[in-house]
N, C-alpha and C positions, 0 to 999 in steps of 0.2 A: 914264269909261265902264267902265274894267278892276274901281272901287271898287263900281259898281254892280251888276255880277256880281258879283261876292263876297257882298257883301250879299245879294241874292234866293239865293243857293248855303244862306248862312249861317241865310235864314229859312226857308225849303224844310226844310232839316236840324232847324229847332225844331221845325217842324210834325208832320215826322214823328217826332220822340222826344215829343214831345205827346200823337200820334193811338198811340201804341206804349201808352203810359203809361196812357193811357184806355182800350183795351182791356185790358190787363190786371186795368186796376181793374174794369171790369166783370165780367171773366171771374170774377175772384177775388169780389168779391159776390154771383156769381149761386151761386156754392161753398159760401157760406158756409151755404146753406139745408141743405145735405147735415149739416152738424154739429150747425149745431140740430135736425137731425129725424132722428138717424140710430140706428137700432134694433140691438142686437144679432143680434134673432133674425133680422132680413134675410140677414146672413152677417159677413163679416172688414171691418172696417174698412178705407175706401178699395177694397173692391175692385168689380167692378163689376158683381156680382150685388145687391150691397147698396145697389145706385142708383135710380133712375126714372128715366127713359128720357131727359126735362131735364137730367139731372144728367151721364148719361153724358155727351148730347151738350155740356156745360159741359167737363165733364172730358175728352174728346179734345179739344175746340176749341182747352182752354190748351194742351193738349200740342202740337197743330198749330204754336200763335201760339211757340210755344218754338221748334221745329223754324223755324219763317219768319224768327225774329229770328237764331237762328244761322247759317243761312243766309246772313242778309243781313250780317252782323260778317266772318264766312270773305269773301265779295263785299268788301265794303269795306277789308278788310288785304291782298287781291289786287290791291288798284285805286292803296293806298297805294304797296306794291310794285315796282310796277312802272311807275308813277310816280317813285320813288327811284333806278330805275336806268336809268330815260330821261332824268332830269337827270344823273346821274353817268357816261356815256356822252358826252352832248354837250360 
């Protein structure tokens, strides 16, 4: 019973480094139209005068999915944590 928790913990965890991965990949694709199309005269390179309005919302969105993934890394070394010093305790 205990092997079969484990297992569904352990698939759960590919799913979501999966579902992680494939956003990024997108995000990062949908980016990529900004390089190929990107004009001087708009303004500075990367910044967000120099975008349409797609692009911006591309370009917070990755920066969102950064902020979510950090987020959730800080989460999971808290969970390690203090999990390590509930067994070393007992």
């Amino acid at each position: 019973m205990k092997n079969l928790f484990i297992l569904k913990n352990v698939l759960i965890g590919i799913g979501l480094i999966v579902f992680d991965l494939f956003v990024y990949i997108f995000l990062g694709l949908m980016l990529m139209g900004y390089d190929d199309f990107y004009e001087e005269s708009k303004g500075e390179y990367w910044s967000l005068e120099s975008m349409t309005f797609s692009q911006k919302v591309n370009y917070v969105s990755l920066h969102l999915w950064y902020l979510i993934n950090i987020i959730f890394i800080v989460f999971l070394i808290y969970r390690v944590v203090i999990g390590v010093k509930k067994k070393q305790s007992c």
